[in-house]
C-alpha positions as CSV (number, residue, x, y, z in Angstrom):
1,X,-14.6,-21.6,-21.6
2,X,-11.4,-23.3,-20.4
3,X,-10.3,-24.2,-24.2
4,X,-10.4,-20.1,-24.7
5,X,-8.2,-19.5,-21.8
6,X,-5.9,-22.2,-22.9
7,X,-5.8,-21.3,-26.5
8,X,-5.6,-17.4,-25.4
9,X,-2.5,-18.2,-22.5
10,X,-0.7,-20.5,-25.7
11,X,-0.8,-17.6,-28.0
12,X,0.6,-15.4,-25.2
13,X,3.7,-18.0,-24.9
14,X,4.1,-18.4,-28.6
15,X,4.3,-14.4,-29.6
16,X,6.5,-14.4,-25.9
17,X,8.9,-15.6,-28.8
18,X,8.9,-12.0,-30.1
19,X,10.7,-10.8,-27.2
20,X,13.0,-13.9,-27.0
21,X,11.5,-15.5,-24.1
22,X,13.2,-14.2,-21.7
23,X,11.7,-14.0,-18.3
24,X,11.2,-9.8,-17.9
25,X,9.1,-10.6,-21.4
26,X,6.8,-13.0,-19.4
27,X,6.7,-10.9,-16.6
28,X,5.5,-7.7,-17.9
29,X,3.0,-9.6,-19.6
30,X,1.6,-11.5,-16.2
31,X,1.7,-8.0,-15.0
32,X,-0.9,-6.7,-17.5
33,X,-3.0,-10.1,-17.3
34,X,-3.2,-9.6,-13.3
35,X,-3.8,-5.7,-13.5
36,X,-6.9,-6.8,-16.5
37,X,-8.4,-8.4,-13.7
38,X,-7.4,-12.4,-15.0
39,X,-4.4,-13.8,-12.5
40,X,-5.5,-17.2,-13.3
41,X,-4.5,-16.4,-16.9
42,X,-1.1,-14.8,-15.7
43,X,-0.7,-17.6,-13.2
44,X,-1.1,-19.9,-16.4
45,X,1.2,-18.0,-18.2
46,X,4.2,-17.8,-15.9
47,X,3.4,-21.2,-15.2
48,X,4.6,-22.3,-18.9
49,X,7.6,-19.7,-18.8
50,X,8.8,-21.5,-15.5
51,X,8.8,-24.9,-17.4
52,X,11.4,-23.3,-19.8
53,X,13.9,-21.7,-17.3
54,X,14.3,-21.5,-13.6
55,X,13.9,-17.8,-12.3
56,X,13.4,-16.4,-9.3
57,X,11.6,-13.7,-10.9
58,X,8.9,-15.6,-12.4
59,X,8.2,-17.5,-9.3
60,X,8.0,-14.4,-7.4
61,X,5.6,-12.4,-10.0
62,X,3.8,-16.0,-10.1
63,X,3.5,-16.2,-6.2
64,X,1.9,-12.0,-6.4
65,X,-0.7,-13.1,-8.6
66,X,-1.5,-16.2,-6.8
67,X,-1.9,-13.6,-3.8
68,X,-4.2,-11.9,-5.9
69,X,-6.6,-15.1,-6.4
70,X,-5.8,-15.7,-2.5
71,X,-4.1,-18.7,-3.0
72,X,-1.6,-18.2,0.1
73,X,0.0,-21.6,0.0
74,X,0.7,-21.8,-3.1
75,X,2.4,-18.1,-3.3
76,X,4.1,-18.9,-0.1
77,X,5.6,-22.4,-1.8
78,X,6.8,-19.7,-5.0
79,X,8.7,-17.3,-2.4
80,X,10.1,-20.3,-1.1
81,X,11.1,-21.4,-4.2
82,X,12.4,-17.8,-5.3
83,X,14.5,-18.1,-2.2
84,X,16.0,-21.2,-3.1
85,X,17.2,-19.7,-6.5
86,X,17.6,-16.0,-5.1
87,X,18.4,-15.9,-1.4
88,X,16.3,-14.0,0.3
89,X,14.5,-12.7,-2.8
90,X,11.2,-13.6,-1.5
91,X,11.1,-12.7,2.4
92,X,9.5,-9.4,1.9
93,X,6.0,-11.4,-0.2
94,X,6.5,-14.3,2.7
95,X,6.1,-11.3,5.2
96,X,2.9,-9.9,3.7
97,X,1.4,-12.9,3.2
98,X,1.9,-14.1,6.6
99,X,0.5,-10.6,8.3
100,X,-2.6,-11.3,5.4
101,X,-3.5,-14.2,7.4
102,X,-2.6,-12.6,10.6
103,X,0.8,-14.5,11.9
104,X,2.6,-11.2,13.2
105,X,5.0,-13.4,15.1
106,X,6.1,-14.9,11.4
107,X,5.4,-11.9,9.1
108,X,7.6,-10.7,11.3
109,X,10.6,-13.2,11.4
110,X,10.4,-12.5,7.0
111,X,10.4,-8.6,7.0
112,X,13.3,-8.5,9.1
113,X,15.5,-11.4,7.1
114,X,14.4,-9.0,4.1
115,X,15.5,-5.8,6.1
116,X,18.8,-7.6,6.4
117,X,18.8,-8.7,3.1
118,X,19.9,-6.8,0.1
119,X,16.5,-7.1,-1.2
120,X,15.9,-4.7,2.2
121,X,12.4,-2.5,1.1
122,X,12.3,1.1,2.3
123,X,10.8,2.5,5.5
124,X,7.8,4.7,3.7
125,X,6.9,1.5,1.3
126,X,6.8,-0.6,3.7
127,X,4.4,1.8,6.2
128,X,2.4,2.0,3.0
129,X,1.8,-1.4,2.5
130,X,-1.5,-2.3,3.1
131,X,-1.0,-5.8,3.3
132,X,0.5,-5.5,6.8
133,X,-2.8,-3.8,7.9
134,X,-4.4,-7.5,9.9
135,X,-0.7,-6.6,12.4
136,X,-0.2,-3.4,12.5
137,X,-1.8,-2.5,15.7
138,X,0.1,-5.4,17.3
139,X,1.6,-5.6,20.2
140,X,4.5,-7.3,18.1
141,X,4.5,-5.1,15.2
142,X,5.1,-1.7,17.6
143,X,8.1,-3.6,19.1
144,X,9.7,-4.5,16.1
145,X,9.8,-0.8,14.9
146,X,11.2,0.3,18.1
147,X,14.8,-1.0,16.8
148,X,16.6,2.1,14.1
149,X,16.6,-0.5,11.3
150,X,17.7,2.2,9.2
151,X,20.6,4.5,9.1
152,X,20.4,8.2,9.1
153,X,21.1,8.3,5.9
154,X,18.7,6.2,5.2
155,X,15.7,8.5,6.6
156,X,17.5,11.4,5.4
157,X,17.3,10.3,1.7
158,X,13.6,9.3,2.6
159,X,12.5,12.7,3.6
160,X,14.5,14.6,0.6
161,X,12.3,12.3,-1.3
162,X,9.5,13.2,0.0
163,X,9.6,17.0,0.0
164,X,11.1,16.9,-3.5
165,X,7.5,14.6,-4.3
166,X,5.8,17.6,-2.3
167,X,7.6,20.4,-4.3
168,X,9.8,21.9,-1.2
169,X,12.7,21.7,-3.0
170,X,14.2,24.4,-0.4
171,X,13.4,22.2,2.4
172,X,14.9,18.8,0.6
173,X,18.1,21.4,0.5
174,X,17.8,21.8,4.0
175,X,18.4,18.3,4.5
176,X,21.2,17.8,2.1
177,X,22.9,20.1,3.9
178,X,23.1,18.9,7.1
179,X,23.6,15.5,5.8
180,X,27.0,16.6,4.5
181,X,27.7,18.1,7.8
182,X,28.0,15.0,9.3
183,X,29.4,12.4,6.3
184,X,31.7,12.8,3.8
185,X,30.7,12.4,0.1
186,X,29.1,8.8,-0.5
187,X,26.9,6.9,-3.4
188,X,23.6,7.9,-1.3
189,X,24.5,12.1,-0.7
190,X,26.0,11.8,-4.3
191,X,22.2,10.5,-5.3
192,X,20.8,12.8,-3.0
193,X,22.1,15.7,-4.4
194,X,20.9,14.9,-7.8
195,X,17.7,14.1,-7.3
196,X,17.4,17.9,-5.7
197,X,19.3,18.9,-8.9
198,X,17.1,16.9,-11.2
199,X,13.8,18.7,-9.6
200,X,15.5,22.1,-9.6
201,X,16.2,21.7,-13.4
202,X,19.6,21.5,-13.0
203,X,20.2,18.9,-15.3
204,X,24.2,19.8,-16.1
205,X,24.5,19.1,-12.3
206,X,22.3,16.0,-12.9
207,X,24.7,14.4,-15.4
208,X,28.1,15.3,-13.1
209,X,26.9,13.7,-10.0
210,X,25.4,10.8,-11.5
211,X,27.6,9.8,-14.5
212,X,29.9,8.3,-12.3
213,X,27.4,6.6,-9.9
214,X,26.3,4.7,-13.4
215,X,29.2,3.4,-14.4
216,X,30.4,2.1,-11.2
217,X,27.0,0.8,-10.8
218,X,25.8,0.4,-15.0
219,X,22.4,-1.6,-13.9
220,X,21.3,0.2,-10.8
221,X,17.8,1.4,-11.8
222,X,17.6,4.8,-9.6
223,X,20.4,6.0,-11.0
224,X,19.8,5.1,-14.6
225,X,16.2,7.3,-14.0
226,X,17.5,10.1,-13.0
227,X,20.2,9.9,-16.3
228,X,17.4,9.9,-18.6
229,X,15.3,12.3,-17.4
230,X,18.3,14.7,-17.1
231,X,19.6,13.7,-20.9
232,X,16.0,14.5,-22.2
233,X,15.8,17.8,-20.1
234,X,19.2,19.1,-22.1
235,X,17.4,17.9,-25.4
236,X,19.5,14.7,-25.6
237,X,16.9,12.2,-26.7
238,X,19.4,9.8,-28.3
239,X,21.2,9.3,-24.9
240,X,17.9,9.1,-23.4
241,X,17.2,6.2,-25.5
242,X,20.7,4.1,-24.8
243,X,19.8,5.2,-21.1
244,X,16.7,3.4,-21.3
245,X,18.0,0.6,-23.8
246,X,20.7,-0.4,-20.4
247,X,17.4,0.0,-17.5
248,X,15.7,-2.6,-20.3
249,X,18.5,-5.0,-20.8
250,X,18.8,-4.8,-17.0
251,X,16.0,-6.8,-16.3
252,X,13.6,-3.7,-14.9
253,X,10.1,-5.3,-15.5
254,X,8.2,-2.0,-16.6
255,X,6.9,-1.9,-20.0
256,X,6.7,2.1,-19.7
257,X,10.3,1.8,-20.8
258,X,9.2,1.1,-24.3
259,X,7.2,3.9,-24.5
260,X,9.9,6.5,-23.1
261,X,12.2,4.9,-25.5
262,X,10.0,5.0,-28.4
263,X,9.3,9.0,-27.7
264,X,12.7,9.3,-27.5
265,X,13.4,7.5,-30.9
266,X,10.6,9.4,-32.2
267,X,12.4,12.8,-31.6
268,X,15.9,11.6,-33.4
269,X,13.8,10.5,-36.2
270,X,14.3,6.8,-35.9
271,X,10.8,6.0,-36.5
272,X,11.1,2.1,-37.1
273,X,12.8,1.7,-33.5
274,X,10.4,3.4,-32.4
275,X,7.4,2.1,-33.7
276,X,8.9,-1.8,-32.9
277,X,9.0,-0.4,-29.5
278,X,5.2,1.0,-29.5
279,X,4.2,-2.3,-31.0
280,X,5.7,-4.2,-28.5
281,X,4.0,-2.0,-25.5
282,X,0.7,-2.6,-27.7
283,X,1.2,-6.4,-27.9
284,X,1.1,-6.1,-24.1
285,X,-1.1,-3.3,-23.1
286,X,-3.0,-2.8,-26.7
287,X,-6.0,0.0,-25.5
288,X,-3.6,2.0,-23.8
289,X,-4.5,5.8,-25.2
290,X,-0.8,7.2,-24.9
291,X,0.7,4.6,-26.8
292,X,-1.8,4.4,-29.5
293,X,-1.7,8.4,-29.6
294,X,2.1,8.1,-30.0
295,X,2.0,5.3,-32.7
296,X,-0.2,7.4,-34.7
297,X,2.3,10.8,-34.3
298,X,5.3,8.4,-35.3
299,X,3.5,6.9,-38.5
300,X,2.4,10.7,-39.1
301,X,6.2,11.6,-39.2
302,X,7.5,8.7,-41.2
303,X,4.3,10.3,-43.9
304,X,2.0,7.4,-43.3
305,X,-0.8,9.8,-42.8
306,X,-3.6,6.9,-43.5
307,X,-2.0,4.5,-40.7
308,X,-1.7,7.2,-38.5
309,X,-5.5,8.0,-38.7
310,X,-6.1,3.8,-38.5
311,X,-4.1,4.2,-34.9
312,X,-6.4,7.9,-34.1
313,X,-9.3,6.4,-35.2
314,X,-9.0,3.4,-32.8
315,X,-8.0,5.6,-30.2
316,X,-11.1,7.3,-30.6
317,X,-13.3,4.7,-30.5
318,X,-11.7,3.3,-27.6
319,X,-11.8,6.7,-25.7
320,X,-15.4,8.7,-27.6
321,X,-15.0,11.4,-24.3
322,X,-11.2,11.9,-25.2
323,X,-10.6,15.6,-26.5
324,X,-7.2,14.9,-27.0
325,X,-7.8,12.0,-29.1
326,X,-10.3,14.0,-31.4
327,X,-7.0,16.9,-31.6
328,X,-4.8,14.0,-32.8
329,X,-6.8,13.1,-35.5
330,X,-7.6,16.7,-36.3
331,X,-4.5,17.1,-36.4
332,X,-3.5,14.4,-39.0
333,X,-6.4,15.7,-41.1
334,X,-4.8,19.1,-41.2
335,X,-1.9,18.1,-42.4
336,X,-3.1,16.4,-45.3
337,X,-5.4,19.3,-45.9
338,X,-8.8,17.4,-45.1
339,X,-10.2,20.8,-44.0
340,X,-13.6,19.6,-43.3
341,X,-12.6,16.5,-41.1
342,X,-10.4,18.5,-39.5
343,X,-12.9,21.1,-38.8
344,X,-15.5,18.3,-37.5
345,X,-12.7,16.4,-35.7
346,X,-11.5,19.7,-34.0
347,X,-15.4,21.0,-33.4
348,X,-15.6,18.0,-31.3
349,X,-13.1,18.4,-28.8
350,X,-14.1,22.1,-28.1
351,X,-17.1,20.5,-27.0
352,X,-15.3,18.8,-24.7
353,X,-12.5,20.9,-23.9
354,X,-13.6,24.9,-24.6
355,X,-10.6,26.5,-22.9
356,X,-7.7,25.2,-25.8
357,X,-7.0,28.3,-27.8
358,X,-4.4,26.5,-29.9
359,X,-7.8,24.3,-31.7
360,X,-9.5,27.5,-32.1
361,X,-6.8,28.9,-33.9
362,X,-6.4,25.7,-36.2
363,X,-9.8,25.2,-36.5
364,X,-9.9,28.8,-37.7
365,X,-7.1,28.2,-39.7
366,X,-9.2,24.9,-41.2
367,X,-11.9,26.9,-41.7
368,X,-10.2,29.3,-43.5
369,X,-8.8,27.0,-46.1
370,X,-12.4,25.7,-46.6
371,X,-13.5,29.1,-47.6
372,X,-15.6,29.9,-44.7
373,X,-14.0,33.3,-43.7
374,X,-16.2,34.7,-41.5
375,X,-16.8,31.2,-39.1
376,X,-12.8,31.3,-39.2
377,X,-12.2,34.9,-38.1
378,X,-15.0,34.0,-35.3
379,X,-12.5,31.3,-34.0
380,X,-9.0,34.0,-34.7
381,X,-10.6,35.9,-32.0
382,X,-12.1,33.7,-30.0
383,X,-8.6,32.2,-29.7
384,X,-7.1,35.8,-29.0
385,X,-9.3,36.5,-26.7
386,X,-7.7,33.5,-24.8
387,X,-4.1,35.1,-24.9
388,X,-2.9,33.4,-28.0
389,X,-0.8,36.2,-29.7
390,X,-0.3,33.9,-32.8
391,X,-3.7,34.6,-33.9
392,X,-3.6,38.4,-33.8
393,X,-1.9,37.7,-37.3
394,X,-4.4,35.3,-38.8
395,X,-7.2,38.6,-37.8
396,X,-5.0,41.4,-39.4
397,X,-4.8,39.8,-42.4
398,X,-8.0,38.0,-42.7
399,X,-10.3,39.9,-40.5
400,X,-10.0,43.7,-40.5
401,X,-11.8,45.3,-43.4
């Protein structure tokens, strides 16, 4: 058993090699070892990446997933040691590891050299962290939160967040506005403002308020968000995708960045970035259903019908109860006029999913090519009868005697 871990966490290093070994690589993929439920092979793997270069941020994803296995000394030596590269990059892990033993006095002494810190977390994710559950309810812990450790600002910004997370955009406007009753115009109102904007749909707004936050600040991650989603709401996908290309190079350890960019490179028809991207996520995270779903769509698009169905096919067998991954396959048969898989394929995920007029219509559609009229002109109306007007003229033309 321990030869296959080692000969399974070498393999990880050696194809680290694809993304040039550089320590977000090693990261995201500790990050999908620890999620699968295997921290000793992430510990393992980070382990070898620290032997090759000295960062703080491998010592500090090392250190979570040595939380993880509950090895506390050993995480608190790795937020030491991310300290010593990083200053104060690793009080806020030392603070939750020392209120999951139950030292309030010391958790303590680290959340407050990390609210001081420019590493500082926020007030609602720290409240939310369960790890400071064992103090809590400490005499200690009520004490500390009696000092304003943030600014009003600060707790302004936090509630716009929340209500915009809760839909109450009006109320998030509220706020806004009596924030700029009392400040002039800074970075955080400027950010403020267009996260309202971005949830309003107001993505012209967006773009004005936070173009110039980016390029006085080109690799803070907030503001880099909110640019993309704003550049793909006004049907921009290939600023999207240099948007996402800057959070990447950045060092922002979140592999959904290669899937938003591969979308993205999808849509301006630069189907080999985009499928090295998809590959890349794959490598990493290789039964994920989106990403397979999307790999197929891109190969469908480049016309490489048969490798698309390969990447359906898998997705199918991966997820059997998945109607959406019997409609992408469907799909790919329909296009290359399999009329009878499609019909099957589609079949299938009405079983499933009864309520999609869209697959009664192409299964109708499917049908019709196969020379089963009457079965087809069943479906035309079934999917009518759902409110899809497209099918009114599939039953005029077909269906009325």
């Amino acid at each position: 058993m321990k030869k296959k871990i080692v000969t399974l966490v070498w393999i990880l290093l050696c194809s680290g090699a694809i993304f040039g070994q550089q320590a977000v690589d090693y990261i995201l993929r500790a990050k999908a070892l620890t999620e699968a439920g295997k921290p000793d092979l992430a510990i393992y793997l980070l382990t070898g990446a620290i032997t090759e270069t000295k960062d703080s941020r491998l010592y500090l994803e090392r250190a979570e997933a040595r939380i993880i296995s509950r090895e506390y000394s050993e995480a608190i030596s790795d937020f030491n040691e991310a300290n010593k590269i990083t200053s104060s990059s690793g009080e806020y892990g030392l603070s939750r590891i020392y209120a999951l033993k139950g030292d309030a006095a010391t958790a303590l002494y680290h959340l407050e050299m990390n609210l001081n810190s420019s590493f500082r977390k926020s007030e609602k994710e720290i409240m939310l962290d369960t790890a400071f559950g064992p103090v809590e309810n400490r005499s200690a812990w009520r004490q500390f939160w009696k000092k304003e450790w943030y600014s009003i600002t600060e707790k302004s910004i936090s509630e716009i967040e929340y209500y915009i997370s809760a839909g109450k955009i009006d109320e998030s406007e509220a706020v806004l506005s009596d924030l700029k009753k009392s400040y002039q115009s800074n970075d955080d109102i400027l950010y403020a403002e267009a996260l309202i904007n971005l949830s309003s749909g107001k993505y012209v707004e967006v773009l004005k308020g936070i173009s110039g936050l980016v390029v006085l600040n080109p690799e803070n991650e907030k503001y880099l968000r909110i640019l993309a989603k704003a550049q793909n709401g006004l049907s921009n996908p290939a600023g999207a995708s240099v948007t996402y290309t800057q959070l990447l190079y950045s060092g922002v350890a979140d592999a959904e960045l290669l899937i938003l960019r591969a979308d993205c490179y999808r849509k301006t028809g630069e189907t080999g970035k985009a499928l090295t991207d998809i590959e890349k996520y794959l490598e990493i995270y290789p039964e994920n259903k989106a990403a397979i779903s999307l790999a197929g769509k891109v190969e469908a698009v480049s016309g490489d019908n048969l490798k698309a169905l390969e990447y359906f096919s898998k997705n199918l067998k991966l997820h059997p109860n998945d109607p959406e991954c019997y409609i992408d396959r469907a799909n790919s048969y329909f296009v290359s006029k399999s009329w009878d898989w499609a019909i099957k394929d589609y079949s299938m995920s009405l079983d499933l999913k009864p309520g999609n007029s869209d697959i009664w219509l192409n299964k109708g559609i499917a049908l019709l090519n196969s020379g089963r009229a009457e079965d087809a002109c069943h479906d035309f109306r079934k999917s009518f009868r759902m409110g899809n007007k497209r099918a009114s003229e599939y039953i005029s033309n077909n269906c009325i005697k």
